[in-house]
Residue, then its C-alpha position, 0 to 999 in steps of 0.5 A: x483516510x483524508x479526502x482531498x478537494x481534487x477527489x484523491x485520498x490519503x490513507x494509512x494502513x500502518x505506523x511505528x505505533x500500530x505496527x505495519x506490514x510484514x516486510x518478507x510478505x510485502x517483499x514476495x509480493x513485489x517479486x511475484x509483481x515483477x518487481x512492480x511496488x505499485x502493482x504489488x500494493x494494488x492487488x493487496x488493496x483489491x485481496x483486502x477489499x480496500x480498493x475496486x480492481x480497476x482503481x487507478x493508483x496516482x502516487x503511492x508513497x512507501x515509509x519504513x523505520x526500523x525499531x529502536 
């Protein structure tokens, strides 16, 4: 996690080393959000105790890569 000045963070919960999230998984969950990914991500953050439920996400930022 990297704390920024303005009181944000930056954090990763995957990478191409470590492996990141199960794509049909994080697909149900955008469907089942109304096709809200930034919904979709807060209530996985909240299941997971990584964020409080009226957290407010400002910008969410989504990579993928496909495997060599």
């Amino acid at each position: 996690m990297i704390q920024r000045a303005d009181h944000t963070e930056e954090r990763s919960y995957g990478s191409a080393q470590t492996g990141g999230h199960d794509a049909a998984d994080f697909a149900r969950r955008v469907d089942a959000a109304g096709g809200d990914v930034t919904a979709a991500v807060h209530q996985w953050l909240v299941e997971t105790r990584r964020i409080r439920s009226d957290a407010h996400i400002l910008h969410l930022e989504v990579r993928t890569w496909r495997p060599r």
